[in-house]
C-alpha positions in Angstrom: -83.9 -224.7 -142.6 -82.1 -221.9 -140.7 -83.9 -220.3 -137.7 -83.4 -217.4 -135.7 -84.0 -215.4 -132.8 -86.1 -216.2 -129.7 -89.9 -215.5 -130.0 -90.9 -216.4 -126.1 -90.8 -219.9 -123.9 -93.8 -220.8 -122.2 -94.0 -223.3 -119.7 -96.8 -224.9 -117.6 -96.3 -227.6 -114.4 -98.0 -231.1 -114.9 -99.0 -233.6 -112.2 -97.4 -237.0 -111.8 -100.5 -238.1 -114.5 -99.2 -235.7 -117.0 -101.9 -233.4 -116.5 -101.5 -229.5 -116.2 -101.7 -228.0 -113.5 -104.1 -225.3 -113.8 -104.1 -223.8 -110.3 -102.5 -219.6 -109.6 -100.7 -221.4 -106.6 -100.0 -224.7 -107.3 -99.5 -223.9 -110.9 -97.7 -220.9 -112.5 -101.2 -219.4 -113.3 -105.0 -220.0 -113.3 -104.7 -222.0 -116.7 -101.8 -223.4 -116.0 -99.4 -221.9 -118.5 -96.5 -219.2 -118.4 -95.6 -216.8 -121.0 -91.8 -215.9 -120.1 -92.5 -212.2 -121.9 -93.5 -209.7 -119.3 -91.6 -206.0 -118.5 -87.7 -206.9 -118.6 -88.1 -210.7 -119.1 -87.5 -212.7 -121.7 -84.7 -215.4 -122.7 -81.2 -214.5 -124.5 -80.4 -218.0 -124.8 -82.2 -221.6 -125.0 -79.8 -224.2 -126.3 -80.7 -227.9 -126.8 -78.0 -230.4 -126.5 -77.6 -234.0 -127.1 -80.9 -234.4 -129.3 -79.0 -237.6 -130.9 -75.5 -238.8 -131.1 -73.7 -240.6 -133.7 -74.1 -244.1 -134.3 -71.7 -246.9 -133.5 -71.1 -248.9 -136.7 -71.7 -252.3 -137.0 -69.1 -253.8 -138.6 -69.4 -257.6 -140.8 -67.0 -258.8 -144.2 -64.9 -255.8 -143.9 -68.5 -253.3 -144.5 -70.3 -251.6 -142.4 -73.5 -253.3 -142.5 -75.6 -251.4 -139.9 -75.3 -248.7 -137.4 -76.6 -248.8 -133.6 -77.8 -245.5 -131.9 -78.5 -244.5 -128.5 -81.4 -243.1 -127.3 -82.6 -239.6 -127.3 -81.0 -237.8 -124.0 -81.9 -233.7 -125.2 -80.4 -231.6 -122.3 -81.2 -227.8 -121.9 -79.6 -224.6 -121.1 -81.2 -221.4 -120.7 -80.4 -217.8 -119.8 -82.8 -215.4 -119.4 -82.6 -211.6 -119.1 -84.8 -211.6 -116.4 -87.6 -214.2 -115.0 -90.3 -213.6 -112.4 -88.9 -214.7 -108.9 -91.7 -216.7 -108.0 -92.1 -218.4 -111.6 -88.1 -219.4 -111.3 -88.6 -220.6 -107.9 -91.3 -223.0 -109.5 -89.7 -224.1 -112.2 -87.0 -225.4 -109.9 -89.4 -227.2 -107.7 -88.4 -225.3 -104.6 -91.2 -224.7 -101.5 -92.1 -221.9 -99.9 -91.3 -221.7 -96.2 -94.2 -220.4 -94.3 -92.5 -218.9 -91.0 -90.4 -216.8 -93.3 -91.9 -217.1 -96.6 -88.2 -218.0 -98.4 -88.2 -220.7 -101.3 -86.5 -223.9 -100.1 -85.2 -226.5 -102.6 -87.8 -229.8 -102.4 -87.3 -233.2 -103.7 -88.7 -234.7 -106.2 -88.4 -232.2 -108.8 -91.5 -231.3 -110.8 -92.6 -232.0 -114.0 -92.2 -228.8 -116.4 -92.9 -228.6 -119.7 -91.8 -226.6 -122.3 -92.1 -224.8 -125.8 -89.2 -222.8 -127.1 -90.6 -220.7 -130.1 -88.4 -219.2 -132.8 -88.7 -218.5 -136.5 -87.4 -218.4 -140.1 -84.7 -216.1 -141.6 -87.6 -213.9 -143.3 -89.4 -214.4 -139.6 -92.7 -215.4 -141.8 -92.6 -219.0 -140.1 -92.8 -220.0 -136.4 -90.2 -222.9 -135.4 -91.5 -225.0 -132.2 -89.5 -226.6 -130.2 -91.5 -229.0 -127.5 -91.0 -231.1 -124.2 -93.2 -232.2 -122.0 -90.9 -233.5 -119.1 -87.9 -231.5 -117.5 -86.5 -230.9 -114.2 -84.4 -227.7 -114.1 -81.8 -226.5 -111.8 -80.1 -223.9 -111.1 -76.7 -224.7 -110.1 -75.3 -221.2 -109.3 -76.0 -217.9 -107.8 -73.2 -215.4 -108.5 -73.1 -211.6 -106.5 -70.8 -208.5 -107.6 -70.3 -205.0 -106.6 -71.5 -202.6 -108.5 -68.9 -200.1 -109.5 -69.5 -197.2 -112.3 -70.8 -200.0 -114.0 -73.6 -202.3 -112.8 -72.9 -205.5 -112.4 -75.6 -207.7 -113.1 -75.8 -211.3 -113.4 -78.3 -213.6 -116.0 -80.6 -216.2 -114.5 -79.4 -219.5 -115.9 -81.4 -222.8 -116.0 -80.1 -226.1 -116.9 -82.9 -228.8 -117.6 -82.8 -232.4 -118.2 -85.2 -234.1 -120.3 -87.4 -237.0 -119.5 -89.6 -239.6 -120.9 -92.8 -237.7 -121.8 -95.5 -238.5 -118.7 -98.2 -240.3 -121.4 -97.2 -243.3 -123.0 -99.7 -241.6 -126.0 -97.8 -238.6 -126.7 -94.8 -237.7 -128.9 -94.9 -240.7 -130.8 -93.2 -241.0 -133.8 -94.7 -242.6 -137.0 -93.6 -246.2 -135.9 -95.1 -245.4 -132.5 -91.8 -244.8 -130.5 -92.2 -242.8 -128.1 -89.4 -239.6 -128.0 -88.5 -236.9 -125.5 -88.5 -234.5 -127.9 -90.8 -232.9 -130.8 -90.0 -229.9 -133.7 -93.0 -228.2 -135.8 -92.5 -226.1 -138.3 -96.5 -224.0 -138.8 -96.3 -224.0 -142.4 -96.2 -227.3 -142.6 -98.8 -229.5 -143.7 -101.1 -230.5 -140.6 -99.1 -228.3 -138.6 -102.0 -227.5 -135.7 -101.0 -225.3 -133.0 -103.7 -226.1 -130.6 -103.0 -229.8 -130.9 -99.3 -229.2 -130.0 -100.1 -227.2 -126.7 -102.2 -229.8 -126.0 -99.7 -232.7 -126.2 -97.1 -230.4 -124.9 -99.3 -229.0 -122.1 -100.8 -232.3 -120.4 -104.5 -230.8 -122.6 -104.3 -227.1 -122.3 -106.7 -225.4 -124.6 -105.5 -222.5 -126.7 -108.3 -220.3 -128.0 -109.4 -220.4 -131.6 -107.8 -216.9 -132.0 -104.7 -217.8 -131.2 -104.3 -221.0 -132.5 -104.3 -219.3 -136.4 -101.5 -218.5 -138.3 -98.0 -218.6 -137.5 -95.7 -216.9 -135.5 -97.4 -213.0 -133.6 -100.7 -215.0 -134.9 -100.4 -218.1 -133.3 -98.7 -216.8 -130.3 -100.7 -217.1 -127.1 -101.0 -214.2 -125.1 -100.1 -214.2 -121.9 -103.1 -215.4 -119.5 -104.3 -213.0 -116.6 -103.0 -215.6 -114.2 -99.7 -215.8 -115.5 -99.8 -211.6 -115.7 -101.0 -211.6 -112.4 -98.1 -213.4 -111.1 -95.4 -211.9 -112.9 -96.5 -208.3 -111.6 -97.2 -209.8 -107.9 -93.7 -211.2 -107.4 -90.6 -208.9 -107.6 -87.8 -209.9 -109.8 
């Protein structure tokens, strides 16, 4: 089906376990999730890339008798409007320096998941779009004058997506294991909560908004991850 438009991305940190984070320093809030949907932020663009490739045909008696495909290597690109400092910082597993309290890059990258909500043409249906394992970067920083116009310049992320952190998660119905999951809420045993959970390393979403679809099943953002947004400058 056709989708459009971007709802909100939320994203949470996990441990090396899988496990979220839920920590207002260690984490991007107190329960461990990020709403990217505070004053002036949001995303313009999240693009997924290289989901699956065409198959290399197998060729026997002058027929193609089977087809071999790669594995599953989704790659991201995002651009956001605007996105809290510290939450950017984060996502890109850079430190903070304590003598001057500046955000150094650090090695290894973290684990960041993701879900990239969207929705039908009519807007009546919520289109999910999970991972559970990237590591971002941000490969450029670019500066201009203003002039009589203001020159200003989009966050972009570029994330690379890994095997999910629990070999229990993401399966598909023959047990494979992918890096990369779609839900559709109007489908049949379409569950929210079980979704964030997966997604989340077992984040609980309230009863409230895990019903219905799309404004209804959207998560508020939590007072750790407001708390943040408003404490760091942008």
């Amino acid at each position: 089906m056709s989708k459009h438009n971007i709802v909100k991305a939320t994203f949470a940190l996990l441990d090396d376990n899988g496990d979220l984070i839920k920590d207002a320093t260690k984490g991007l809030s107190a329960d461990g999730i990020y709403v990217a949907d505070h004053n002036g932020e949001g995303f313009s663009q999240i693009n997924v890339t290289a989901i699956e490739a065409a198959g290399t045909p197998g060729w026997g008696n002058g027929q193609i008798k089977r087809t071999a495909y790669g594995k599953s290597m989704p790659t991201l690109a995002l651009t956001a409007l605007d996105l809290d400092f510290r939450i950017n910082q984060m996502l890109k597993g850079y430190t903070q320096n304590p003598n001057t309290g500046a955000w150094v890059r650090q090695l290894p990258k973290p684990h960041v998941a993701m879900i990239a909500e969207s929705q039908s043409l009519d807007g009546d249906i919520s289109i999910y779009e999970c991972f559970n394992n990237i590591e971002f970067v941000e490969e450029a920083s670019n500066n201009s004058t203003d002039t009589n116009s203001e020159a200003a310049y989009s966050t972009v992320l570029n994330g690379t997506v890994l095997t999910p952190l629990k070999p229990n998660i993401f399966l598909a119905a023959n047990g494979v294991q992918q890096p990369y999951m779609i839900a559709k809420s109007n489908d049949k045993g379409f569950d929210l909560a079980k979704l964030y959970a997966e997604t989340f390393g077992g984040y609980v979403l309230s009863p409230a908004s895990s019903a219905g679809s799309s404004a209804a099943s959207s998560p508020a953002p939590s007072a750790g991850s407001s708390a943040a947004s408003s404490a760091a400058s942008h």
